[in-house]
Backbone as numpy.savetxt, mean C-alpha at the origin, in Angstrom:
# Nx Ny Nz CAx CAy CAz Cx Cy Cz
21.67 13.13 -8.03 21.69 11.74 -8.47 20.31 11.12 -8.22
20.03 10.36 -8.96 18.43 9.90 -8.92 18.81 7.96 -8.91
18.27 7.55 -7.71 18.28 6.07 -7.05 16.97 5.90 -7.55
16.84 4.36 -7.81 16.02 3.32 -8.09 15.74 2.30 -6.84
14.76 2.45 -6.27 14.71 1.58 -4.91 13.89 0.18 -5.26
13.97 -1.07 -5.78 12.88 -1.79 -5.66 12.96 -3.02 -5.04
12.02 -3.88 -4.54 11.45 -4.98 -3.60 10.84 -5.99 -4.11
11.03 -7.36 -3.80 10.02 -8.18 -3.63 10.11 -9.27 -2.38
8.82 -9.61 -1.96 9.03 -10.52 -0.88 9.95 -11.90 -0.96
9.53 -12.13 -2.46 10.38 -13.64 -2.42 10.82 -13.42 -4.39
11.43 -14.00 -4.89 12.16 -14.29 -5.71 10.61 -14.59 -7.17
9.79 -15.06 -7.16 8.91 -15.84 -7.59 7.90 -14.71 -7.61
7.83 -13.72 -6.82 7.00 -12.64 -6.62 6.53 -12.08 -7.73
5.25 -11.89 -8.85 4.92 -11.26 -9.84 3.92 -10.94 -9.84
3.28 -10.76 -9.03 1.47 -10.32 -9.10 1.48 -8.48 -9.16
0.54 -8.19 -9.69 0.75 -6.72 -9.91 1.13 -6.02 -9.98
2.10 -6.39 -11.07 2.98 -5.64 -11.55 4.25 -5.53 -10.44
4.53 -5.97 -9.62 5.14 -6.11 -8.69 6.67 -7.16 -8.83
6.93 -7.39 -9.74 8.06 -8.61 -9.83 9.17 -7.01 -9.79
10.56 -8.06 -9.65 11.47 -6.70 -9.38 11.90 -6.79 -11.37
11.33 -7.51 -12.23 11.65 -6.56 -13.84 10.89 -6.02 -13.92
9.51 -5.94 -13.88 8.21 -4.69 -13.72 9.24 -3.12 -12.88
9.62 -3.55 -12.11 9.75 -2.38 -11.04 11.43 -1.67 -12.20
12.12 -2.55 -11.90 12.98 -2.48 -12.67 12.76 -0.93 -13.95
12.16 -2.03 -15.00 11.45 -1.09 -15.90 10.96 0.22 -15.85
9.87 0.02 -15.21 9.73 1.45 -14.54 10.69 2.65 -14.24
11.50 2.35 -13.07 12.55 2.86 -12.65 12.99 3.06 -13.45
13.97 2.64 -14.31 14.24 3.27 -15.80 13.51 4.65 -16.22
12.59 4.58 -16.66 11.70 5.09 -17.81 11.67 6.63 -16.35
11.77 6.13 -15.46 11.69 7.18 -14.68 13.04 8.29 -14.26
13.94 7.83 -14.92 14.89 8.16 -15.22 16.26 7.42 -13.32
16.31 6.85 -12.89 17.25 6.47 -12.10 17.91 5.61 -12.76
19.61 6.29 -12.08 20.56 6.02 -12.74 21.01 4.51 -12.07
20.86 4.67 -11.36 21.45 3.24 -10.42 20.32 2.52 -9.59
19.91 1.61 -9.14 18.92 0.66 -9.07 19.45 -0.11 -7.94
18.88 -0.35 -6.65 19.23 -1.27 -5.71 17.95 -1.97 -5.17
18.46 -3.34 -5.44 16.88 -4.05 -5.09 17.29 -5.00 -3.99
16.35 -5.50 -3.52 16.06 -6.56 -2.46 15.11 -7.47 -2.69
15.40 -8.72 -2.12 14.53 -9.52 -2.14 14.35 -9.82 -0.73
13.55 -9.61 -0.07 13.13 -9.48 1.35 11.78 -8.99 1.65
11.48 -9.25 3.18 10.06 -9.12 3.57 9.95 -7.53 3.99
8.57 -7.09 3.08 8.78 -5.99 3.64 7.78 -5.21 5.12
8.17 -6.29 6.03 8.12 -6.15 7.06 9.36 -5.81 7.93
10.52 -5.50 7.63 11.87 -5.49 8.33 12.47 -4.47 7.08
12.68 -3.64 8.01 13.82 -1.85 7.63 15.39 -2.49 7.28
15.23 -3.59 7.76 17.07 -3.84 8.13 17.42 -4.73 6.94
16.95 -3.91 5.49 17.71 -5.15 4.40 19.07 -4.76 3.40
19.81 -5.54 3.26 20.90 -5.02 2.60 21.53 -4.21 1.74
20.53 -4.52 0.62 20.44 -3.26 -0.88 19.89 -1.78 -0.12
18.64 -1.65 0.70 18.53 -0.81 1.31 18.94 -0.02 1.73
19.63 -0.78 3.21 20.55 -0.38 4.17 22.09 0.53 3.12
22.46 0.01 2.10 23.62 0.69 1.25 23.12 1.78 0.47
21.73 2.36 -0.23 21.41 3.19 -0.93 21.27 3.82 0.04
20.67 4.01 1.52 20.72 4.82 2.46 21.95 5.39 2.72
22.81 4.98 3.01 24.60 5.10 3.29 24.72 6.05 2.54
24.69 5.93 1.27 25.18 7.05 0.56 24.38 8.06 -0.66
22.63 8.14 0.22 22.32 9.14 -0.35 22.73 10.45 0.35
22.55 11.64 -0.49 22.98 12.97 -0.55 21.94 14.01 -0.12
21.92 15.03 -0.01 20.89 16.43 0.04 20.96 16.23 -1.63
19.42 16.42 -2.24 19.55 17.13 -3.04 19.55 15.53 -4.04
19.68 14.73 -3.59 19.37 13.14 -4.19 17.99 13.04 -4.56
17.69 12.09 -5.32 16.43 11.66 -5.47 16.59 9.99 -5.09
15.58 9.49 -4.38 15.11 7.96 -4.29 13.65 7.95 -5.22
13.57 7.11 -6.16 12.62 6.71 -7.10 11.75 5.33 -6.35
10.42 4.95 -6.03 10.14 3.76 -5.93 8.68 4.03 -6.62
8.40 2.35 -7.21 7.42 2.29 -8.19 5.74 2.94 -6.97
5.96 1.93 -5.93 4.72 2.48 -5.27 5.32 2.14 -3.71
4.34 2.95 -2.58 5.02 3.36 -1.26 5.08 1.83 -0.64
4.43 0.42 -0.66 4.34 -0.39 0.01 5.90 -1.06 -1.14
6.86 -0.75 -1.33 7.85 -1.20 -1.26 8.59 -0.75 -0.60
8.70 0.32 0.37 9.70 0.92 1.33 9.29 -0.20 2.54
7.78 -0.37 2.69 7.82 -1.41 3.96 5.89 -1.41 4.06
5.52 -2.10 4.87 4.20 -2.73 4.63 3.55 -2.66 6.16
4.25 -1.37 6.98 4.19 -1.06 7.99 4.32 0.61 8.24
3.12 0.99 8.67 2.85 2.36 8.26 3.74 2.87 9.40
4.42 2.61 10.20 5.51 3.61 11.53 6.72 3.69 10.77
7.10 2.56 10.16 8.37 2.11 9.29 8.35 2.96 8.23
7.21 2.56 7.32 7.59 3.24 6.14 7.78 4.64 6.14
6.66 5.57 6.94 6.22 6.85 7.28 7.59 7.35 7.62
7.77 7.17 8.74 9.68 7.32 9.54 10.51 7.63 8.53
10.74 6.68 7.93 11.87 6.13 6.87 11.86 7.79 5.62
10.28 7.58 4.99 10.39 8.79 4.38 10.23 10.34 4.66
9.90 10.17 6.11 9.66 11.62 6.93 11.36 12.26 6.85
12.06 11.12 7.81 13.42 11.42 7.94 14.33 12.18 6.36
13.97 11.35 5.70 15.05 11.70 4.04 14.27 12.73 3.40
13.27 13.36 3.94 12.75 14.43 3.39 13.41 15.67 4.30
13.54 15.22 5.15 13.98 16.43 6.31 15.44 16.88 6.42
16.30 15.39 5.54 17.76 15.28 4.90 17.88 16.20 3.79
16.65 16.76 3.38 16.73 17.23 1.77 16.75 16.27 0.49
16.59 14.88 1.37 16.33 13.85 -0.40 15.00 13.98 -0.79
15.04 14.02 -1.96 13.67 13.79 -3.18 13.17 12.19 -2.84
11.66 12.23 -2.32 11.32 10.66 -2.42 10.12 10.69 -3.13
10.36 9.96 -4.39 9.23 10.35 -5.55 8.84 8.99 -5.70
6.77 8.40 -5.60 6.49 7.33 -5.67 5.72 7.40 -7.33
5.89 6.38 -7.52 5.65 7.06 -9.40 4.06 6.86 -9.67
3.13 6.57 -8.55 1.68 6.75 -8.74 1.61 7.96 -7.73
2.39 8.43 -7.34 2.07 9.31 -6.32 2.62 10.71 -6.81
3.61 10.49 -7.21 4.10 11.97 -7.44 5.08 12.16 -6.55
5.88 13.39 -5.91 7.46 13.35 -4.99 6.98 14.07 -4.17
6.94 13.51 -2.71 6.39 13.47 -1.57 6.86 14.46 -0.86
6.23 15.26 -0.01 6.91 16.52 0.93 6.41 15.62 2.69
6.71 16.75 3.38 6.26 16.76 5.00 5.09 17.47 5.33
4.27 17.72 4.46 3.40 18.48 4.77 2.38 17.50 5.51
1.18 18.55 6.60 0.42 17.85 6.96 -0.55 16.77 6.25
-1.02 17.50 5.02 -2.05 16.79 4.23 -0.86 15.35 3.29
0.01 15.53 3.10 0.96 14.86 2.42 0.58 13.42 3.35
1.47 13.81 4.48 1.59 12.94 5.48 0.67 11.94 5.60
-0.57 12.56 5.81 -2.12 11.53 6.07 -2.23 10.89 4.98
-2.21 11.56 3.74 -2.40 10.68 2.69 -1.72 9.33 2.59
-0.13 9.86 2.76 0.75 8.63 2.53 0.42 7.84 3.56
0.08 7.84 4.63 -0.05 7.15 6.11 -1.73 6.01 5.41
-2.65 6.77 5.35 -3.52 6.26 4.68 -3.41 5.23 3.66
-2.74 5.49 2.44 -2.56 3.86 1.20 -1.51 3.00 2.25
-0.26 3.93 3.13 0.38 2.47 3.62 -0.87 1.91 4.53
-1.38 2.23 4.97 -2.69 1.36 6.22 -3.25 0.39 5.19
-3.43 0.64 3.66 -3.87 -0.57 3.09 -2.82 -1.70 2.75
-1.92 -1.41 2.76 -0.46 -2.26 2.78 -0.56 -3.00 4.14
-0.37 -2.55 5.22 -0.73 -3.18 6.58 -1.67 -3.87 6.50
-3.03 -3.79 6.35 -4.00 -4.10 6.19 -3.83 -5.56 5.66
-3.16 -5.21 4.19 -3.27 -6.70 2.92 -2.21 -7.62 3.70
-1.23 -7.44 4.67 -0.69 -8.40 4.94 -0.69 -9.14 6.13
-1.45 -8.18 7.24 -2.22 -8.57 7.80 -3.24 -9.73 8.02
-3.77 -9.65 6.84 -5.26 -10.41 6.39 -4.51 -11.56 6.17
-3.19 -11.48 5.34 -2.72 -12.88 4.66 -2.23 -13.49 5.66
-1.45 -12.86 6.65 -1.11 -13.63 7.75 -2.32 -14.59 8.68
-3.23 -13.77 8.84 -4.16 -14.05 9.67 -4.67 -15.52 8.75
-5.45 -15.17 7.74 -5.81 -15.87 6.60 -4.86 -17.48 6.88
-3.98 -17.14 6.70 -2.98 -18.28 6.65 -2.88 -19.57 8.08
-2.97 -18.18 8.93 -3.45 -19.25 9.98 -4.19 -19.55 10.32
-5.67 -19.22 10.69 -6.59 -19.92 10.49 -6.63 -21.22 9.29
-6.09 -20.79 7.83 -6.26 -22.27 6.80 -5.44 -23.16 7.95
-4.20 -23.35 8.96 -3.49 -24.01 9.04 -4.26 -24.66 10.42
-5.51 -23.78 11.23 -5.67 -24.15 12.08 -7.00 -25.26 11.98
-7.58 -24.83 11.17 -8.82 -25.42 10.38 -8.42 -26.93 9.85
-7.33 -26.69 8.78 -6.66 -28.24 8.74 -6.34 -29.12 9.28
-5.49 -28.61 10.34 -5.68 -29.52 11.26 -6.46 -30.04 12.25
-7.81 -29.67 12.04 -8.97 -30.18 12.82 -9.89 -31.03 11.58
-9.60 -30.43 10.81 -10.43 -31.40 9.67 -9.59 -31.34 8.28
-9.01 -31.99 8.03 -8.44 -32.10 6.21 -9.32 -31.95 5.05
-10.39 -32.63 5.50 -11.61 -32.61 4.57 -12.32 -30.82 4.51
-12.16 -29.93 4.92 -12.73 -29.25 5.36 -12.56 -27.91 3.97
-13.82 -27.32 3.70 -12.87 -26.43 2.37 -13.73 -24.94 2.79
-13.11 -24.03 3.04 -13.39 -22.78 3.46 -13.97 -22.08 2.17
-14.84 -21.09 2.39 -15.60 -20.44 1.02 -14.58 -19.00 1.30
-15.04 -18.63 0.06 -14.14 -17.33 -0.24 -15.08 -16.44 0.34
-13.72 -15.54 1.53 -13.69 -14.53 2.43 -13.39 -13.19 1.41
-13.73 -12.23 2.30 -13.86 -10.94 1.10 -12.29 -10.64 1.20
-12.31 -9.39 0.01 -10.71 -9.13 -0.46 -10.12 -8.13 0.38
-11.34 -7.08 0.80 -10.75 -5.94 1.29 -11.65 -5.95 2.55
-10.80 -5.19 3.46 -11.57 -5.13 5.12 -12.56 -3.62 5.06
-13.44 -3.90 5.71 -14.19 -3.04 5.54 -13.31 -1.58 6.18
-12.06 -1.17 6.55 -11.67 -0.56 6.89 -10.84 0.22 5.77
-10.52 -0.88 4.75 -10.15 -0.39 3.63 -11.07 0.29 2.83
-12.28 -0.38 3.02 -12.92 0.05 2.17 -12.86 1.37 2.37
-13.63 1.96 3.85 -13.73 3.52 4.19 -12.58 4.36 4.40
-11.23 4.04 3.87 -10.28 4.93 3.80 -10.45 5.26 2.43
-10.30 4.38 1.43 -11.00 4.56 0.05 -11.73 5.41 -0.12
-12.77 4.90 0.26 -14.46 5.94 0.18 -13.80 7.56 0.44
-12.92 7.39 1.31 -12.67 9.03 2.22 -11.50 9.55 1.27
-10.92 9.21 -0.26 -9.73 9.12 -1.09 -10.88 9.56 -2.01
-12.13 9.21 -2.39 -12.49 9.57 -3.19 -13.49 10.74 -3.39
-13.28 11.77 -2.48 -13.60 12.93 -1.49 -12.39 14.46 -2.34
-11.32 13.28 -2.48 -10.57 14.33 -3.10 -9.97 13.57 -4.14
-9.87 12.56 -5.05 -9.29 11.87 -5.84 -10.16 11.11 -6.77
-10.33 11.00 -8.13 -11.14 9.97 -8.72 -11.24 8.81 -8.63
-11.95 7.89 -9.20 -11.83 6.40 -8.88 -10.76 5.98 -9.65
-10.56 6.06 -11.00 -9.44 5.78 -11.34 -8.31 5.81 -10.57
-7.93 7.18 -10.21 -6.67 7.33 -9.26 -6.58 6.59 -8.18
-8.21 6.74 -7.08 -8.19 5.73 -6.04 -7.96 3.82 -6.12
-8.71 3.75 -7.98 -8.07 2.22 -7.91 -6.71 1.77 -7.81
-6.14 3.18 -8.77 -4.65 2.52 -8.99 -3.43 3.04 -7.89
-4.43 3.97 -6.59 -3.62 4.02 -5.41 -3.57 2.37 -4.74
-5.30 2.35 -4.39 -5.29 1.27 -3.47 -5.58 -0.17 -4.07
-5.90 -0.22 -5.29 -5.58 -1.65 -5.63 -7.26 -2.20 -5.59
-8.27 -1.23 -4.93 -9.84 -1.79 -5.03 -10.51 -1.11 -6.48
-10.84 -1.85 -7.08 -11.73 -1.57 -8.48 -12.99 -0.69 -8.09
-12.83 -0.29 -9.47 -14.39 0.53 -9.51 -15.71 0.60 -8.92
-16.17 -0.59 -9.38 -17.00 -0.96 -9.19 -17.06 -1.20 -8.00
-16.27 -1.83 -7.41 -16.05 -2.38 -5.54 -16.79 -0.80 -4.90
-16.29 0.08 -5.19 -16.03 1.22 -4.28 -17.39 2.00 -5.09
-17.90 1.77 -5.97 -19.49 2.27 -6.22 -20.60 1.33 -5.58
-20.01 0.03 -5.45 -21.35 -1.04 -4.55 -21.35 -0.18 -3.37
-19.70 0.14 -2.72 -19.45 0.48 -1.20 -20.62 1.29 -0.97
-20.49 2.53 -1.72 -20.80 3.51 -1.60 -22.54 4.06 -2.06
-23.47 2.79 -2.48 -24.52 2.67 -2.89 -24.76 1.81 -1.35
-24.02 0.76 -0.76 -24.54 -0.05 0.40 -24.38 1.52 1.85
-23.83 1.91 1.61 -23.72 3.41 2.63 -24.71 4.22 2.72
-25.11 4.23 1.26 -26.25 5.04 1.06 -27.59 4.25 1.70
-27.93 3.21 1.64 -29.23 2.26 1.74 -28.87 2.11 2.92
-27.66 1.94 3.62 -27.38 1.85 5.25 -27.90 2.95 6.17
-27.64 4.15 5.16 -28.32 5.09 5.70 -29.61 5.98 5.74
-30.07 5.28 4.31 -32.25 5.31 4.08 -32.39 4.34 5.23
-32.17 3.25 5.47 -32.57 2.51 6.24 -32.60 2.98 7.66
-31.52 3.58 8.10 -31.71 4.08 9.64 -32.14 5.61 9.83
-32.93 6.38 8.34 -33.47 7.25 8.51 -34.70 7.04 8.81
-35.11 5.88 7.67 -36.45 5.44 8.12 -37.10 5.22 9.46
-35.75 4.16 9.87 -36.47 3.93 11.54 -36.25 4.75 12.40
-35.24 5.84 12.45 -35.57 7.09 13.05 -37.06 7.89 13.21
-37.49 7.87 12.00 -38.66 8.44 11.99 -39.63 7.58 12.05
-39.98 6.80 11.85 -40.96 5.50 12.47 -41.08 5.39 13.89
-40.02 5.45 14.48 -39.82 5.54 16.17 -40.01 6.81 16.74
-40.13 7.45 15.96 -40.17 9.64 16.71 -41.86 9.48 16.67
């Protein structure tokens, strides 16, 4: 039997492709027969639609989800969650990813795009409070635009595109082309630069 797993944080949720009829859709075309969604944070394992497609998957089942930061947005959680149902004998197939095993190299990978999931919500949290802490010291006050991705993202990226194209790496992690050719041109000049003064100083 082939399950349809999909998520959104709130009801209103539609940015990248991410609303639950996007996911919906998908799932379809991907062939799952039955579809259980949630609308919940996916910071918390403990949600209802969830919690019931778990109950009664099988050996030998498939779980379908559009991409891995809808199982959860917490790389112990999500990792766990799909380590375990692989070791049950369920199929957990992410549809930019392909159907996931236990293998070592598997593992890191998947552990790796969820760290950019952690990462993005992270930032928003943080993000959020600071706007709230800032406001209330000054109303008048208007913050300039902070970058999109942490430089930590960036170099898991950079280290994705070692074995993966940019294409693939954009539409794993969500950073554009171009982002990840500046990265990787400022790496380069980061590192003429401290060759230079190596040898200036010898």
């Amino acid at each position: 039997m082939k399950y349809g797993y999909a998520r959104v944080s709130t009801k209103g949720q539609a940015a990248d492709g991410n609303s639950l009829e996007n996911q919906i859709e998908l799932l379809e075309k991907a062939g799952a027969e039955i579809i259980y969604k949630d609308v919940f944070s996916g910071t918390k394992l403990d949600r209802p639609e969830l919690n019931k497609l778990l109950k009664i998957l099988k050996p030998d089942d498939t779980i379908i989800i559009t991409k891995l930061d809808r199982f959860a947005r917490s790389i112990g959680q999500a990792s766990e969650l799909i380590t375990n149902l692989i070791d049950n004998g369920i199929k957990v197939e992410v549809l930019n990813l392909g159907v996931l095993d236990n293998s070592s190299v598997s593992t890191l990978f998947r552990n790796m795009l969820l760290a950019f999931a952690q990462f993005e919500r992270d930032m928003i949290v943080e993000r959020t409070q600071e706007g709230k802490a800032v406001a209330r010291r000054n109303p008048n006050y208007r913050e300039g635009r902070k970058k999109k991705y942490t430089d930590e993202q960036i170099k898991l990226a950079l280290k994705l595109l070692e074995t993966y194209s940019y294409s693939q790496v954009t539409e794993m992690t969500g950073i554009s082309k171009s982002t990840l050719i500046r990265a990787k041109k400022d790496i380069k000049r980061a590192y003429e630069r401290k060759t230079r003064s190596q040898k200036s100083s010898s």
